[in-house]
Structure formats: structure tokens, C-alpha cells
C-alpha positions as a LaTeX table, in Angstrom:
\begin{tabular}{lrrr}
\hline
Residue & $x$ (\AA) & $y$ (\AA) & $z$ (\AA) \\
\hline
Unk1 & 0.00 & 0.00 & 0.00 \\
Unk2 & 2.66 & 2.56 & $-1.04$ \\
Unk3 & 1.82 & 5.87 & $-0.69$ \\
Unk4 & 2.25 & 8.14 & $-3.78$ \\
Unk5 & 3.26 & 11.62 & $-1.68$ \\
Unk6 & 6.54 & 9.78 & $-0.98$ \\
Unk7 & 5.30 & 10.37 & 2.96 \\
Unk8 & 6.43 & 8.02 & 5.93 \\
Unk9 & 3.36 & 6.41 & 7.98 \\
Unk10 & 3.41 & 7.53 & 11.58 \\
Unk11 & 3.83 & 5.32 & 14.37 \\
Unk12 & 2.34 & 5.46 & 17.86 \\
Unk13 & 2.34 & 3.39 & 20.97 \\
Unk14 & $-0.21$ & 2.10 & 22.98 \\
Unk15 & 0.52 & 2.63 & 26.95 \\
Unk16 & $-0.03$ & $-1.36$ & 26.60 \\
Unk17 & 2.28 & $-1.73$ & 24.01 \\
Unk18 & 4.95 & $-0.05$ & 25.74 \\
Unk19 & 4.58 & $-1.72$ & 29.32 \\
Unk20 & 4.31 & $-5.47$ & 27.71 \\
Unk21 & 7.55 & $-4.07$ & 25.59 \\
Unk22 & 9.20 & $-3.52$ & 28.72 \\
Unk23 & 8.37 & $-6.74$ & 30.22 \\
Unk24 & 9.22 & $-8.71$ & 27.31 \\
Unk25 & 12.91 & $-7.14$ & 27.14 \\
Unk26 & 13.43 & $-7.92$ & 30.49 \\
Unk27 & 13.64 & $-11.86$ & 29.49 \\
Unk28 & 14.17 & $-11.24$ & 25.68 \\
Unk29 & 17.22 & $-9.35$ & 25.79 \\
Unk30 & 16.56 & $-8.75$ & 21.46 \\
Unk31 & 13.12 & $-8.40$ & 21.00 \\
Unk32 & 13.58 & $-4.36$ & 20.30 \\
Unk33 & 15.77 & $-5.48$ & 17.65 \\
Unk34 & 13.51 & $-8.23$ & 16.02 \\
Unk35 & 10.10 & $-6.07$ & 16.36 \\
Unk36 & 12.31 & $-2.78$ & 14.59 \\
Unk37 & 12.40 & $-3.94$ & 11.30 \\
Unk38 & 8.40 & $-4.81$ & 11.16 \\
Unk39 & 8.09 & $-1.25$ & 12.32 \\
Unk40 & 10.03 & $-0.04$ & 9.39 \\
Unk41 & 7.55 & $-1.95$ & 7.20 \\
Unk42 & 4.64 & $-0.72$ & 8.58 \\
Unk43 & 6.48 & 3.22 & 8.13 \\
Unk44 & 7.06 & 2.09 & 4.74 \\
Unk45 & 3.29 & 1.74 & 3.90 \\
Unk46 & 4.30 & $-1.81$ & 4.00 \\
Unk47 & 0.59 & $-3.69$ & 5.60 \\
Unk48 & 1.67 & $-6.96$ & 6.97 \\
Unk49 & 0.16 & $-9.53$ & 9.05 \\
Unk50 & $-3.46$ & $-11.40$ & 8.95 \\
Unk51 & $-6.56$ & $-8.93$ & 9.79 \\
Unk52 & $-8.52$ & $-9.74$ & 12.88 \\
Unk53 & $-12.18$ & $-10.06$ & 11.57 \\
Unk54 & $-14.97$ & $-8.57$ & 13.83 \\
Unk55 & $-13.33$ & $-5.59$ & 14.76 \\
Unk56 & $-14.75$ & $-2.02$ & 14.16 \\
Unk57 & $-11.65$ & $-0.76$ & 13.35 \\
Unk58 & $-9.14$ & $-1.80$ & 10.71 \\
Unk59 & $-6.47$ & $-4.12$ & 12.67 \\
Unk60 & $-3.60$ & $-6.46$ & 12.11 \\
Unk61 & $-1.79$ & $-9.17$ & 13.96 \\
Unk62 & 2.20 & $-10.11$ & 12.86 \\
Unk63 & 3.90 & $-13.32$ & 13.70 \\
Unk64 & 7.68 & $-12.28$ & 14.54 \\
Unk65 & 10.59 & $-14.58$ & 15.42 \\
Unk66 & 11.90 & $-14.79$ & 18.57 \\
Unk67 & 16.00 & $-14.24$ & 18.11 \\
Unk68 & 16.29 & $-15.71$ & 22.11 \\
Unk69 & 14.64 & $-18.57$ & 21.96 \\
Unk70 & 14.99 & $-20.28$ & 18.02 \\
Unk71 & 12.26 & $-21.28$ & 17.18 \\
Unk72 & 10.64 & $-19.84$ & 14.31 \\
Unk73 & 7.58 & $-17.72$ & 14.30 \\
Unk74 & 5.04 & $-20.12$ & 15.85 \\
Unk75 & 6.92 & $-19.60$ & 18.99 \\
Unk76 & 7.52 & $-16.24$ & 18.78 \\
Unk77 & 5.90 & $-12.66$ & 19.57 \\
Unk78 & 2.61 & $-11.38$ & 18.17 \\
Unk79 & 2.76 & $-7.58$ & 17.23 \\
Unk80 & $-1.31$ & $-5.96$ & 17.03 \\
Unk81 & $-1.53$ & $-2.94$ & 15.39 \\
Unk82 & $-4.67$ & $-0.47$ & 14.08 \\
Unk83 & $-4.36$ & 1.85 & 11.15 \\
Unk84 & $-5.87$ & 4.55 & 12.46 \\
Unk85 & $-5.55$ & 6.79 & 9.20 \\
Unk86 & $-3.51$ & 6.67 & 5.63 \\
Unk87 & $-0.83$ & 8.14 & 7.15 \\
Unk88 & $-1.10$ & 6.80 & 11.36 \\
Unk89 & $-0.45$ & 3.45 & 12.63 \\
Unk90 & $-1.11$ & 2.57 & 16.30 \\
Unk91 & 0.69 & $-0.63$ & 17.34 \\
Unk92 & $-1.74$ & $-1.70$ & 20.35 \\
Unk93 & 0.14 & $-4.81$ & 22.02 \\
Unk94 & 2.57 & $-7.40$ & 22.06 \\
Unk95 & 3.13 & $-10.88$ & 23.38 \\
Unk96 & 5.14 & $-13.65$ & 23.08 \\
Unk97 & 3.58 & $-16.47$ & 22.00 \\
Unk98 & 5.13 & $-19.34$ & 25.16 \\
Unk99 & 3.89 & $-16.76$ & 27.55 \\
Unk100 & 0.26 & $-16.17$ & 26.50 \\
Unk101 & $-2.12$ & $-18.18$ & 23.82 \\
Unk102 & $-3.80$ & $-15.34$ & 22.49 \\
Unk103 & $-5.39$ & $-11.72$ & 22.77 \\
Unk104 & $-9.70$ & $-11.33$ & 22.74 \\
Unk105 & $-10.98$ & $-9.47$ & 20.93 \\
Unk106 & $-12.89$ & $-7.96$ & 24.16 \\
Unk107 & $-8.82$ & $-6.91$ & 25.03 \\
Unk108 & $-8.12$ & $-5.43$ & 21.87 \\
Unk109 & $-11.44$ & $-3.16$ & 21.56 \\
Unk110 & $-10.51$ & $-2.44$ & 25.61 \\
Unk111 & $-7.01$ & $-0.87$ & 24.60 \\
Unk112 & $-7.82$ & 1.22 & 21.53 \\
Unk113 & $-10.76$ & 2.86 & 22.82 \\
Unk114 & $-8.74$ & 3.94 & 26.09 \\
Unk115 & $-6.12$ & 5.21 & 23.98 \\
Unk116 & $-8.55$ & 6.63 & 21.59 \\
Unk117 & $-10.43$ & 8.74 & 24.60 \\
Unk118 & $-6.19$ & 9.83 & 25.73 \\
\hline
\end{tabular}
């Protein structure tokens, strides 16, 4: 979805996203450094990852590796992230997959419409 203005996508944090970021890179010593490139991507106009269906807003969840642990993606972090607008990108949460099955939907609508009302 490149933009033709030649303008880079804005990318914002969720309070969520940042504390579970923290947490994470207390036992996953590279996660900044595996999540930075999909954050490039995503300032790049670059939409990646499987939309979650039944949401009211347009959003995305992206399968990273795991550097630390070697497994492959299937073992690795989950990255949710809203586009907000053409040119704004919200990235909402992230997990690691051995720590935590999976996000609700209830979770995800929770997040973005407290950081929606901020």
C-alpha cells in the first residue's frame, strides 16, 4: 500500500504496548531489535500480518521470530496494530507467544478505545 506523496506512515504506541515491551525485554534481551524492522515496514506503507475479523476498526496481527529462543515464528511474539488513518499506525500490544495463547478481541477493543479517549 505505497503511498504516492513519498510520505512516511506515523507510528504510535499504545501505553499497553509499551509496558508489555518492557516486560518482554526484560527476558528477551533482542526483542527491540527483532520487532524494529516490522516497524520499518509498517512506516514504509508496507501492511503486513493477517486482519482480525470482527473488529470495528481496521487491525492487524504479525507473527515475529523470537532471536532468544529459536524457534521460528510459531513460537515467537505477536505484534497488534490499528491503522488509524492513511498516514497513522497505532501498534496496540505485544506478546510472546510461550507466555500467552492469544489476545480477545474484548482486550483489543478495551485498549484502543482507552487510547482513543487519551
Amino acid at each position: 500500500m505505497p503511498n504516492n506523496h513519498g510520505e512516511s506512515i506515523q507510528v504510535e504506541y499504545t501505553p499497553e504496548f509499551k509496558r508489555n515491551l518492557r516486560a518482554l525485554s526484560k527476558k528477551y534481551r533482542r526483542i527491540r531489535s527483532d520487532i524494529q524492522p516490522i516497524i520499518e515496514r509498517l512506516q514504509r506503507h508496507d501492511i503486513i500480518g493477517n486482519q482480525i475479523p470482527e473488529m470495528h476498526h481496521t487491525i492487524f496481527k504479525v507473527r515475529i521470530r523470537n532471536s532468544d529462543i529459536r524457534k521460528g515464528k510459531s513460537s515467537g511474539y505477536r505484534l497488534i496494530y490499528y491503522i488509524r488513518t492513511s498516514t497513522n499506525i497505532v501498534l496496540i500490544t505485544v506478546y510472546s507467544k510461550l507466555e500467552q495463547a492469544d489476545v480477545s478481541t474484548g482486550q483489543i477493543r478495551r485498549i484502543v478505545s482507552e487510547y482513543v479517549r487519551s
